[in-house]
C-alpha angles and dihedrals in degrees: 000000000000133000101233113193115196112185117193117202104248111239123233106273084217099090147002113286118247131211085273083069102050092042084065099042113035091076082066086059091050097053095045091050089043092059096040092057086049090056102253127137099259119197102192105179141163142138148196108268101227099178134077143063092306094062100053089043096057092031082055099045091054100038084247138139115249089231084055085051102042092041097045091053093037086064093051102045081049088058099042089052088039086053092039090050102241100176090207113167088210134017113183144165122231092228085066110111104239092056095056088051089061097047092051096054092042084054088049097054094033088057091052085060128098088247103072126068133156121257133181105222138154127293127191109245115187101211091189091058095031099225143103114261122215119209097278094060098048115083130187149122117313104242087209090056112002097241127131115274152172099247098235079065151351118241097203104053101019087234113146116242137207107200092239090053093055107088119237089016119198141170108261090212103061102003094237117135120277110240112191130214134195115263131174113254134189108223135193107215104238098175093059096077091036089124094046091053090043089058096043089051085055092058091059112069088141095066117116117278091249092041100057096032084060105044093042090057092044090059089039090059102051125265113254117209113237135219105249093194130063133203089233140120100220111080155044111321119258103244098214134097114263099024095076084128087054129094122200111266100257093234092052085049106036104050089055076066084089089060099033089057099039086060090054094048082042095048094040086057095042085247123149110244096213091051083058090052094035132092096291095077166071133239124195121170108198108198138120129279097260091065098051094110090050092061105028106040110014092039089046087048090048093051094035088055090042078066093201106127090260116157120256121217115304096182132029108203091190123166132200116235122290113221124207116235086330096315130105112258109258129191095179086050094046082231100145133084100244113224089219084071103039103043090076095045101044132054097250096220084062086056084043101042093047095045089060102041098040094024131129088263100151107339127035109274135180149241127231130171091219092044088054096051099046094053086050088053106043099029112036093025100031108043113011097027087044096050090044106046097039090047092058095021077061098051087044100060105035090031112037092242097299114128107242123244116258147133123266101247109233097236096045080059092051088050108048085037087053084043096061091044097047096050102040089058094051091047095059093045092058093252105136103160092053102051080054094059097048086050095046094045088063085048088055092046090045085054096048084046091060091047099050100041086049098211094188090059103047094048082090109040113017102026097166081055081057111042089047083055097051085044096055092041083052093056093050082049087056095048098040090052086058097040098055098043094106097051098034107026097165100057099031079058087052093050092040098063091034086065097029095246136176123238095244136123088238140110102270128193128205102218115229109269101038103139120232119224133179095004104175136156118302089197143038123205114247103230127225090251095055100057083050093051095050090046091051080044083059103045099046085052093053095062 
């Protein structure tokens, strides 16, 4: 048994989450239910990231308290996963308190390393609105590309960003010039391991393209060391005499999430934390493109300084950017379909199911109302829900549910064995496309198979041919259900207590006689109304 770690990046507690974000995280669901289902010790973990410079925005715009913020949206990111079936072992929030105590000790013991030092650097002060103004409210030129920026990181080209680096900075609340003063920082020294995480880049060619690309420019460049604390009001406290007006920088804060939840879900279990970390196990980080620096330089610098032996990424789930019916996805512009709003009107292994096919996996892909109906339609209609349905529907009928007496055909058993093997390489190697299509493709044989044995005809006048045919569509059906579980967890779970099935990535057979009960249909057609409805939806929110 491993210990399989799937951390899944923790979404800004400021507003609701949008398709964009379940195109990026769902990959992180789909591992933790395929190794369940292996037998391995899954911490699936995750949370809702409550501190930082959008909080207070929001919290600000609507004379609200950041807790009220960060809670109200917290409870709301906790329903859409719930409803979209995110198996997470843990979903926290970072303003929970045993996630700031471990913050706080890892900060103790990080500040006693060789890679943190104090500093007195500069710190954007507004004096129009006679405040200090943390990354996020500063904007600018990028001084990498020369396009406008927020000044933590540039959207346009992913380089990380300091506010006194960005050219022509103001505040982007009034407009007025940034002046900067000297304050005293706290910094982790980022360009001392820069070998070590050179080395540890190098160990990684199987990284996804975006993920390397990124993290190799990043070193070529130079590391710069960060400030770790913040003059701010929002946040875990700094544990060090003389910073007491200081709040731990929230990504030196949010990222160690991934550790602070994996020891409640360890400790609940009476496991021991290090040995999850440790040498028996598996790391993935599930995020978009625009936080790989974030987990695969500034996490690895965290757990490198700690200095305790803990284990550093071992796989980088990283997606490209979904657009929305050819545009780019935009909040400001309330251009994005919100999950809050679709989960209750769609079958969410529909949403699953098309945010995998069609997803950002490894180039920017979009969204279309029509796209996703028709893949509903022709894929999980027309070809699964069909082969399924007209296979039972069949034994039902002309059998009274029991499942017909017959011999495993020797090349329906190569296939659903090489099944298994195929995708669940593909799956652990982040290739989810892939896994569907292999998948798909033994849906596709099990439906040829129907055709050709011609059940309905048989029935007359060869009924042990018959009967042989309904027994080895049975047994795809078995395999698929289970195949499929990761990805479509609600109807697999439909089709797995229909044929008395374990919960197991392994070839499964229904024995001759199981009786089928409350058989009913796994998937509904989208109509052509209904994609016309949700893109005048679209367009009246829009305006």
């Amino acid at each position: 048994m491993k210990n399989i770690v799937i951390g899944g990046a923790w979404p800004y507690a400021n507003g609701s989450l949008h398709i964009g974000h379940i195109a990026a995280l769902l990959p992180g669901d789909v591992l933790a239910r395929y190794y369940r289902l292996k037998g391995d010790r899954v911490f699936y973990v995750s949370g809702s990231d409550c501190h930082g410079t959008p909080v207070t925005i929001r919290a600000r715009q609507e004379g609200r308290t950041p807790e009220e913020i960060s809670e109200f949206y917290h409870q709301e990111f906790v329903r859409v996963f719930y409803k979209l079936g995110f198996s997470y072992d843990l979903y926290t929030k970072t303003t929970d308190k045993a996630h700031k105590e471990f913050v706080t000790e890892f900060h103790k013991k990080l500040y006693d390393s060789e890679f943190v030092y104090e500093k007195t650097s500069p710190e954007a002060y507004c004096e129009q609105c006679g405040k200090v103004l943390t990354d996020r409210l500063v904007i600018g030129l990028c001084p990498i590309c020369n396009k406008e920026t927020r000044s933590d990181q540039c959207d346009n080209c992913g380089t990380v960003l300091e506010p006194h680096t960005v050219i022509d900075p103001v505040c982007s609340e009034c407009g007025a010039n940034v002046v900067f003063y000297a304050t005293k920082q706290l910094y982790l020294a980022i360009s001392k391991p820069k070998k070590h995480l050179s080395d540890y880049l190098l160990s990684k060619p199987h990284w996804r393209k975006n993920a390397y690309a990124f993290t190799k420019r990043y070193l070529d460049e130079g590391l710069r060391d960060r400030a770790i604390t913040r003059t701010i009001d929002w946040g875990i406290d700094v544990p060090r005499v003389g910073f007491e007006d200081k709040k731990i920088y929230i990504w030196a804060e949010n990222v160690l999430g991934y550790l602070s939840a994996c020891k409640q879900v360890a400790d609940k279990r009476g496991v021991d934390f290090k040995e999850v970390w440790g040498s028996n196990a598996r790391h993935y980080y599930v995020h978009g493109k625009d936080n790989i620096p974030f987990h695969t330089i500034i996490l690895p610098a965290l757990l490198i300084a700690h200095s305790d032996n803990l284990r550093l990424p071992d796989d980088i789930v990283s997606s490209e950017y979904l657009t929305l019916e050819g545009r780019k996805i935009s909040t400001s512009q309330n251009w994005a379909v919100w999950l809050k709003d679709i989960v209750d009107r769609y079958n969410s292994d529909s949403l699953r199911y098309f945010f995998l096919a069609n997803g950002p996996e490894k180039r920017d892909s979009d969204f279309s109302w029509h796209e996703f109906a028709e893949r509903n339609n022709s894929d999980l209609v027309g070809v699964y829900g069909n082969f399924v349905n007209r296979t039972l529907a069949f034994i039902v009928k002309y059998n009274n549910g029991v499942v017909p007496c017959g011999a495993l055909e020797k090349d329906i058993e190569k296939k659903i064995n090489d099944a298994y093997s195929e995708a669940g390489s593909l799956l652990e190697d982040g290739q989810f496309k892939g896994a569907l299509e292999v998948i798909f493709d033994l849906m596709r044989f099990g439906n040829k198979y129907y055709d050709t044995m011609e059940p309905w005809k048989t029935r007359h006048g060869d009924k042990e041919k018959c009967f042989n045919t309904l027994y080895n569509c049975v047994q795809i059906i078995a395999n698929l259900a289970v195949l499929l579980e990761p990805i479509l967890p609600f109807s697999s779970q439909k089709a797995i207590d229909w044929l008395g099935l374990d919960r197991a990535w392994k070839p499964q057979f229904v024995k001759e006689g199981h009786q089928l009960t409350d058989i009913s249909i796994l998937f509904e057609r989208i109509d052509k109304d209904v994609i016309e409805e949700e893109r005048n939806r679209l367009k009246i929110t829009n305006t």
